[in-house]
N, C-alpha and C positions, 0 to 999 in steps of 0.2 A: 504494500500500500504506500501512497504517496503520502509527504504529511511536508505542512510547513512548517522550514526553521527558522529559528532566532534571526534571521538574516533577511528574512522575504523571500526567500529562496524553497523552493519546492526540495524535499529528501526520500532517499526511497528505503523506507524499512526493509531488512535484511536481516537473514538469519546468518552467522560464523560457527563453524567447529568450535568447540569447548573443549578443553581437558585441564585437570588439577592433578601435581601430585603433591606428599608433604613430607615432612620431618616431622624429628619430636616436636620441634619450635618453629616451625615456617608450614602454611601453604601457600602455594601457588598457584592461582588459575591465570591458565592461558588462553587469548580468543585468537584464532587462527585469520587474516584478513589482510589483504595490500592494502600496505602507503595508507599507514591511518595518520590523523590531521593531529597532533599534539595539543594547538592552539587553540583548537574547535573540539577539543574529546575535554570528560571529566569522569574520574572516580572518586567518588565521594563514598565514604565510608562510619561509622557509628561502629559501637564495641561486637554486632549482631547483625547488620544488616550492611551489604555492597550494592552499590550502585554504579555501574557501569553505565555512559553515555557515549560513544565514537563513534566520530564522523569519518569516512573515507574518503578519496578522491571520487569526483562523479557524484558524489549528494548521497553517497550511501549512510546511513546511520545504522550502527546496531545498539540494543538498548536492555538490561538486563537490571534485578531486582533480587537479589542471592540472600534468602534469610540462612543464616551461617551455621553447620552445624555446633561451632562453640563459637568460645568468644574471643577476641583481637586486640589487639595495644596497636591501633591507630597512628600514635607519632611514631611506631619502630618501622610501620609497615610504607612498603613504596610503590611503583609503575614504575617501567622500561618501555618504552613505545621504539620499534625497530619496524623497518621496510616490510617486514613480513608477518608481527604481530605484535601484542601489548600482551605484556606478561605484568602478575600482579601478584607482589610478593605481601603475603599479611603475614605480621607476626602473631603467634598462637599467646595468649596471658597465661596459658600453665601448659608446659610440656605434657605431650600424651598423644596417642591418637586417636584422631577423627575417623568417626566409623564411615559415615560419608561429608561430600560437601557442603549439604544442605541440609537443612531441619526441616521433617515434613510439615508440610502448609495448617495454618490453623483447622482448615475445615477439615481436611484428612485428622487431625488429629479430635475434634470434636466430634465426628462418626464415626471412628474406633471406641470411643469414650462412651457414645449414645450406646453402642451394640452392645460393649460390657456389660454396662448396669443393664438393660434389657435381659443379658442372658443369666445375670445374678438374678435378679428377680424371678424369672423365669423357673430355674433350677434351684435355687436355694431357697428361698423364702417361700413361696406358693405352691402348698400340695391340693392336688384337684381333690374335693371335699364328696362329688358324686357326677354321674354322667352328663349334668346338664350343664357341664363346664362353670361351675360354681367354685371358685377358687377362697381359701380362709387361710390368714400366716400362722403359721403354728412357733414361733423361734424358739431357736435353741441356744444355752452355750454357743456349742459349735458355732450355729450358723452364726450368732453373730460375732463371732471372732473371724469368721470366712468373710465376712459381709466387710471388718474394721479392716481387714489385712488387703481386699479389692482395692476398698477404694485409697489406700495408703499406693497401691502400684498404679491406680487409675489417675487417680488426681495431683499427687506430688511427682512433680517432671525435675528432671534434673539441674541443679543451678545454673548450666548454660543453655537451659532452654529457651527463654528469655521469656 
C-alpha cells in the first residue's frame, strides 16, 4: 500500500526479511533491505517495546512494533545502518536467555487465560448434579488449592513480561 510521508511524498509499504540472534547480554535483530536512508529511518526504543521506522531509496518504508521478549538498557543499546541492512544491537538488563524474540500479543495471551479458567471451572469445581445438565460446586481442600495454585500460573507472568 501507498501511504504519505512526512515529506509530501507518496511511500510504499514493504515487507524485509527479519532475523535475531543473541548472547547472554546482547540481541540483535537484523532487517534485510538496500541502501536504507539513515537520515529518514528511526529506532526508537522503551525498556519493552522496539520500534522500527526505515525508509529506502524509491519511497520504500518498512515499519515494525516488537513487544520484546525481556527487557533492555536503552543507552547501552545501538543501530548500524550499512548498504545492505540495519542491524540493531539491544543490550539485555540481566544476562540469560531469551526463549524467543517477542512476547506473545496481549490478546493471544488473554485467550489462553479465558480457556484456562473455563477449563478449571469446567473440571474442577462443577460436578453434573443429574441429567438435565444441572451443575452444583461441591469444593474441596483439594480443589481449592488446585483452583489457588491455576491461577498463581494463570495470572502472575513473569517480571519481564511487562
Amino acid at each position: 500500500p501507498w501511504q504519505k510521508g512526512d515529506d509530501g511524498q507518496h511511500t510504499k509499504a514493504v515487507s524485509c526479511r527479519q532475523d535475531w540472534h543473541q548472547t547472554s547480554s546482547q540481541v540483535v535483530v537484523t532487517i534485510y533491505a538496500k541502501n536504507p536512508l539513515p537520515a529518514l529511518s528511526s529506532v526508537k526504543a522503551n525498556r519493552t517495546v522496539l520500534e522500527v521506522h526505515v525508509i529506502f531509496e524509491g519511497n520504500k518504508i518498512f515499519q515494525a512494533e516488537l513487544d520484546l521478549w525481556g527487557v533492555i538498557e536503552t543507552e547501552k543499546s545501538f543501530v548500524s545502518m550499512v548498504p545492505t541492512k540495519v542491524e540493531i544491537t539491544l543490550c539485555k538488563a540481566s544476562p540469560g536467555p531469551w526463549a524467543r524474540l517477542e512476547h506473545p500479543q496481549k490478546e493471544e495471551k488473554s485467550k489462553v487465560i479465558q480457556k484456562r479458567i473455563k477449563k478449571v471451572w469446567g473440571l474442577l469445581f462443577l460436578r453434573k448434579k443429574s441429567r438435565f445438565s444441572q451443575y452444583t460446586w461441591y469444593p474441596s481442600d483439594t480443589t481449592v488449592a488446585l483452583f489457588q495454585l491455576l491461577l498463581k500460573t494463570v495470572f502472575i507472568l513473569p517480571r519481564n513480561a511487562g
